[in-house]
C-alpha positions as CSV (number, residue, x, y, z in Angstrom):
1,X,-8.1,-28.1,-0.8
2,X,-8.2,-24.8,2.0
3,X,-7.4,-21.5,0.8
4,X,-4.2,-22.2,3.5
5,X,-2.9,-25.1,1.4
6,X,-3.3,-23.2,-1.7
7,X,-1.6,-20.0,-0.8
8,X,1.1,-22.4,0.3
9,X,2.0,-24.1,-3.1
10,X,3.4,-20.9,-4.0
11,X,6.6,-20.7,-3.0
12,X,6.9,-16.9,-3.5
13,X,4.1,-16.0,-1.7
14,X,5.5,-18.0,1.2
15,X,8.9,-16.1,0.7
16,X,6.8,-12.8,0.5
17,X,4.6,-13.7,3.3
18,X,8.0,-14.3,5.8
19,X,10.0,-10.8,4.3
20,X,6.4,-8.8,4.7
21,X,6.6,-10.9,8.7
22,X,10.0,-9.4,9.3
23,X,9.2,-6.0,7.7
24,X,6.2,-6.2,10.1
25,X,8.8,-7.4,13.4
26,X,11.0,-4.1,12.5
27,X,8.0,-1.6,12.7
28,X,6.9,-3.7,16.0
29,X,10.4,-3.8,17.7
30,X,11.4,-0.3,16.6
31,X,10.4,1.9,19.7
32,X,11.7,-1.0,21.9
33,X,15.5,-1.6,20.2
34,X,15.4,2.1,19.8
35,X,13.7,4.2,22.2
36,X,14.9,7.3,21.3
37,X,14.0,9.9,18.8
38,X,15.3,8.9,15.2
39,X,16.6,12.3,14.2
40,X,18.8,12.1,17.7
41,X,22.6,12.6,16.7
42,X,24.1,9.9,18.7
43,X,28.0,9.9,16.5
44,X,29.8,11.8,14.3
45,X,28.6,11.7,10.9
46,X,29.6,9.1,8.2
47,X,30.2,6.5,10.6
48,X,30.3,3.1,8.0
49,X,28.3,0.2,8.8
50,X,30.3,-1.8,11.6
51,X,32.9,1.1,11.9
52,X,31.6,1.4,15.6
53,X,30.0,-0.8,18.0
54,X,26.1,-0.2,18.4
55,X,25.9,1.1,15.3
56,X,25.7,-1.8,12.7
57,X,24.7,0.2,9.8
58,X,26.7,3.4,10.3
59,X,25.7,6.4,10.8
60,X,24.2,9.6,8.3
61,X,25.5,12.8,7.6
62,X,24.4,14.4,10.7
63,X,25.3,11.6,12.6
64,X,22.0,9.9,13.4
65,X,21.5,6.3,13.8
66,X,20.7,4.5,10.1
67,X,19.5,1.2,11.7
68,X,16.9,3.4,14.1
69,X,15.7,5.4,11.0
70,X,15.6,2.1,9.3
71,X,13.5,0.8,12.0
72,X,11.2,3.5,12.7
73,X,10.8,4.5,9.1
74,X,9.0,0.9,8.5
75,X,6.1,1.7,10.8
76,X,5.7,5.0,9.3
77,X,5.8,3.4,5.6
78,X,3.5,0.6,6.7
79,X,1.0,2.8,7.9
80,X,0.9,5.0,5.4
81,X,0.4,2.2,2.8
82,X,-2.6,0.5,4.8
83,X,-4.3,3.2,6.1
84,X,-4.4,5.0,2.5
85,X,-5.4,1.8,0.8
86,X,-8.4,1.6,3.7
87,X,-9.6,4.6,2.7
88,X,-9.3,4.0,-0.6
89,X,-11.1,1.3,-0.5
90,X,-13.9,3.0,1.4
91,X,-14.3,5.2,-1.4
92,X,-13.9,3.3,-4.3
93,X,-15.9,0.2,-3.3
94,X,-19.4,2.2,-2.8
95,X,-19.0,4.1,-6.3
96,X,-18.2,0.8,-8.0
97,X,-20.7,-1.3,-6.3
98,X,-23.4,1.7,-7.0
99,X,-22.3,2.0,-10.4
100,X,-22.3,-1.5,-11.5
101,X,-25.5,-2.6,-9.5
102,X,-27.5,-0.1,-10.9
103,X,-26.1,1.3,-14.4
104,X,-27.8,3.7,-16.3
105,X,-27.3,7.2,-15.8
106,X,-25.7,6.6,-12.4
107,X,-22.9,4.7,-13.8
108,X,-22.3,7.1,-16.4
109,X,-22.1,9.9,-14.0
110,X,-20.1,8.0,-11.5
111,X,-17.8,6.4,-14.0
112,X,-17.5,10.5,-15.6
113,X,-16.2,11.4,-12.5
114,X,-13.9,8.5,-11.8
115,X,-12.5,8.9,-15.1
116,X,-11.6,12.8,-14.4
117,X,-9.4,11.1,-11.3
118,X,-8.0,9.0,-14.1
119,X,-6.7,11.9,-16.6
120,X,-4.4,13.5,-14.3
121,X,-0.9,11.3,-13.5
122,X,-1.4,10.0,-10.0
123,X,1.9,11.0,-9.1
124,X,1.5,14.4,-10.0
125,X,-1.6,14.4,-8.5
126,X,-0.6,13.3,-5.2
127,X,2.9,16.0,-5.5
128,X,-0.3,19.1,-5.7
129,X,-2.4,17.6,-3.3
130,X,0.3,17.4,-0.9
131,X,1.6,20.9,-1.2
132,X,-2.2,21.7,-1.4
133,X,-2.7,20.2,2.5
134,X,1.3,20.8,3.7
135,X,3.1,17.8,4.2
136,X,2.0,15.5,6.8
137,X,1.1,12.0,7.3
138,X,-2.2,12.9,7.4
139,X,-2.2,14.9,3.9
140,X,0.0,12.0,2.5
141,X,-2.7,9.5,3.6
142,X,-5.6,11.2,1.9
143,X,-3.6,12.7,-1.5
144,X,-2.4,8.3,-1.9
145,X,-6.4,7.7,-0.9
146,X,-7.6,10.2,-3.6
147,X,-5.6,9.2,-6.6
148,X,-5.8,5.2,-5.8
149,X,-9.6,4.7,-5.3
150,X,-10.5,5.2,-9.3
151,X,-8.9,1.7,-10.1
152,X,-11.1,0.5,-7.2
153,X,-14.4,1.5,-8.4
154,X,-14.1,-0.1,-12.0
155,X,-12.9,-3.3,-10.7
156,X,-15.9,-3.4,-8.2
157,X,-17.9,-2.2,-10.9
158,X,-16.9,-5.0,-13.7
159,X,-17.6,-7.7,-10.8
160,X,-21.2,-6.4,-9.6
161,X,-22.1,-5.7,-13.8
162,X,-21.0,-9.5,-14.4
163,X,-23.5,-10.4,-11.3
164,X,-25.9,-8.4,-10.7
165,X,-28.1,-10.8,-12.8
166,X,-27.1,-14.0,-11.6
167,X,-30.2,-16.4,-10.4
168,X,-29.4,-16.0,-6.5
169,X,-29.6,-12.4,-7.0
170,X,-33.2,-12.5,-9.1
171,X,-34.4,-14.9,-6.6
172,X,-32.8,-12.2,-3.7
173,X,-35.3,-9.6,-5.5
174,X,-38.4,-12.0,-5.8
175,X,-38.2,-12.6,-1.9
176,X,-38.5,-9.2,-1.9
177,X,-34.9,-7.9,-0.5
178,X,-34.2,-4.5,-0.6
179,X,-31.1,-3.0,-3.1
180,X,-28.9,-2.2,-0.5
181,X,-29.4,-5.6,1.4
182,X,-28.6,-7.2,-1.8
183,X,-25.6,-5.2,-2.7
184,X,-24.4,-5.6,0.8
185,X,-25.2,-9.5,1.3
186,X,-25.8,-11.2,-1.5
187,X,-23.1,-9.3,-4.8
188,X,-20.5,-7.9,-2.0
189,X,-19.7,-10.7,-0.9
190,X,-18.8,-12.5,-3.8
191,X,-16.6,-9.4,-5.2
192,X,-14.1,-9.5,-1.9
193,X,-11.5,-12.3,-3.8
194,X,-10.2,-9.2,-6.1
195,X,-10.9,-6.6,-3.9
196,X,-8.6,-8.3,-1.3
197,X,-6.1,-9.1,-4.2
198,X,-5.8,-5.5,-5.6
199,X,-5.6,-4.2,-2.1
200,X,-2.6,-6.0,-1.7
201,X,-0.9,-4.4,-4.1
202,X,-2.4,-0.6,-3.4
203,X,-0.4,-0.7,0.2
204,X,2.8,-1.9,-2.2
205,X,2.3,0.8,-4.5
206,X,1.5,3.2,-1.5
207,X,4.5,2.8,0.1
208,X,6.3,3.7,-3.5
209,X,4.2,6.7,-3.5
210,X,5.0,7.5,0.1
211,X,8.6,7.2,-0.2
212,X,8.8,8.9,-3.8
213,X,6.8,12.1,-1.7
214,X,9.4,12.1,1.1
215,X,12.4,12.1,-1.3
216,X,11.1,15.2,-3.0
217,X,11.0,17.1,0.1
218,X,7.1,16.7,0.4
219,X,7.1,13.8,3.8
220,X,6.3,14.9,7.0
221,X,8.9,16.8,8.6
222,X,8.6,15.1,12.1
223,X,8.9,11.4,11.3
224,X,11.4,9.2,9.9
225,X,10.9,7.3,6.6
226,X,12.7,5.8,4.3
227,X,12.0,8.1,1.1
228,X,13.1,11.0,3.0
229,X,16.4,8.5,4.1
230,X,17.1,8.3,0.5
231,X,16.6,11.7,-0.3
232,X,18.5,13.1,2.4
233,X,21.7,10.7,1.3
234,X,21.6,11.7,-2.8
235,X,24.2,14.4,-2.6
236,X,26.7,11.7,-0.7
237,X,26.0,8.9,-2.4
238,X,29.7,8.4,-3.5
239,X,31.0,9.4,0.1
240,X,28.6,7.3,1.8
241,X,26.7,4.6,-0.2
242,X,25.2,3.0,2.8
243,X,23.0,6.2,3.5
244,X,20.4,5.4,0.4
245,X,21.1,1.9,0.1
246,X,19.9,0.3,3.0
247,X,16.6,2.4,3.3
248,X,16.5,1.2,-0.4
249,X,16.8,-2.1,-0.3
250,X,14.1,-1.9,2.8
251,X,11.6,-0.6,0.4
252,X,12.7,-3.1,-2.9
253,X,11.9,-6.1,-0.4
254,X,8.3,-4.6,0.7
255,X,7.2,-3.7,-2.3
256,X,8.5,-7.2,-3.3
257,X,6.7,-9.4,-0.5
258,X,3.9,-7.1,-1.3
259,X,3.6,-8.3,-4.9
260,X,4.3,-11.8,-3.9
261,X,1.5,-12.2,-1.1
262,X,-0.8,-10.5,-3.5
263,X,0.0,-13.4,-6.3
264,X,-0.6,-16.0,-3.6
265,X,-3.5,-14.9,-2.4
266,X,-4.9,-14.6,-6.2
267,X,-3.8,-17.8,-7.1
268,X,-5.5,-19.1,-3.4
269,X,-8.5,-17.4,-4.0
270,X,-9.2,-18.1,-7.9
271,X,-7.8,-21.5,-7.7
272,X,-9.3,-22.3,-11.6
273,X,-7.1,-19.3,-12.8
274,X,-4.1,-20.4,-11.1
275,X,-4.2,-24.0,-12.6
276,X,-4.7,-22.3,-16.3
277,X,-1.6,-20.3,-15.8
278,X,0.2,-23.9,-14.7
């Protein structure tokens, strides 16, 4: 059976995969259905959803359209979520692989110094880091980076300890390959099911992070997303509910689709695991 026919048996991942599509469509169509700047006052203020024509979810308290922010705020979330899980990975995927190949002293110093990202709360973490660099996307991007790669490195790690002495990889060395073409070609490869797996769920709990930053105060100040939506709305939330909960339910249903593509694609890509939990 193809990884394509797996991934398909599960019906959430398919329900994940078509949310995560649309999601994807809003970010895509956003500078198209709405050209203009997202912090453009285009009403008056507290405009309900379908009060007005051209304005189908209202408007906020400074009359600015809610379905452009909406809109706009999704390309800003997604890229914040897969750019700091790409760098994430680019970080913690070397220090595991390193770590694991080699052991010894090296993975007791690397693993030292994973474990020292590991003592601090990541969301506090990221809060410092951020006020550290001044709030940007940029600053958000790396401070998400720096306290997601730890959970990385172990699982790359585990994998490479668990084959590092497997017979294609003896009979890699008795050919005479070099470490890092073995680590690259022959243990790397076979490591990607998980990686791809937990990255899936990094850019779902980046976008968390990303949104929970922005409703402090700490998101960039020049774009629109949908933590600093939901922020902006908490002291109207009984005058004007539709302020925090659209940009709310935008980010349940990403995070959602996120978690649901990441079970199909571990149940597609460990297809022995997925029958045991049948």
């Amino acid at each position: 059976m193809s990884f394509f026919a797996r991934f398909a048996q599960n019906r959430g991942a398919l329900i994940g995969l078509i949310i995560l599509t649309m999601i994807i469509l809003m970010a895509i169509l956003a500078p198209l259905l709405y050209p203009e700047s997202p912090w453009r006052m285009v009403q008056r203020p507290f405009l309900s959803p379908m009060e007005v024509d051209g304005f189908v979810l209202g408007t906020d308290t400074m009359g600015r359209d809610v379905a452009a922010g909406l809109m706009h705020g999704a390309w800003v979330s997604l890229l914040i979520g897969l750019v700091s899980t790409a760098v994430a990975l680019i970080i913690g995927v070397p220090l595991g692989a390193i770590a694991g190949y080699y052991g010894g002293l090296i993975d007791d110093g690397l693993m030292r110094f994973t474990e020292f990202f590991q003592t601090i709360p990541n969301f506090a973490l990221a809060i410092v880091l951020v006020a550290i660099m001044q709030p940007s996307v940029t600053s958000i991007v790396l401070a998400i980076a720096i306290v997601s790669w730890p959970p990385v490195a172990r699982l790359v790690r585990a994998e490479f300890m668990s084959l590092r002495h497997r017979e294609y990889v003896e009979a890699a060395r008795l050919v005479g390959q070099t470490n890092s073409t073995i680590i690259l070609r022959q243990i790397l490869p076979n490591t990607l099911s998980p990686i791809i797996v937990l990255a899936s769920l990094m850019v779902a709990t980046a976008i968390l992070l990303e949104s929970a930053l922005s409703f402090l105060g700490l998101g960039d100040p020049n774009v629109m997303s949908w933590g600093y939506m939901i922020g902006a709305a908490r002291t109207v939330i009984r005058q004007a509910w539709w302020l925090s909960f659209f940009p709310g339910i935008a980010i349940l249903l990403t995070v959602l689709a996120l978690n649901l593509v990441g079970e199909g694609l571990d149940d597609a890509l460990n297809p022995k695991l997925a029958r045991q939990r049948q």
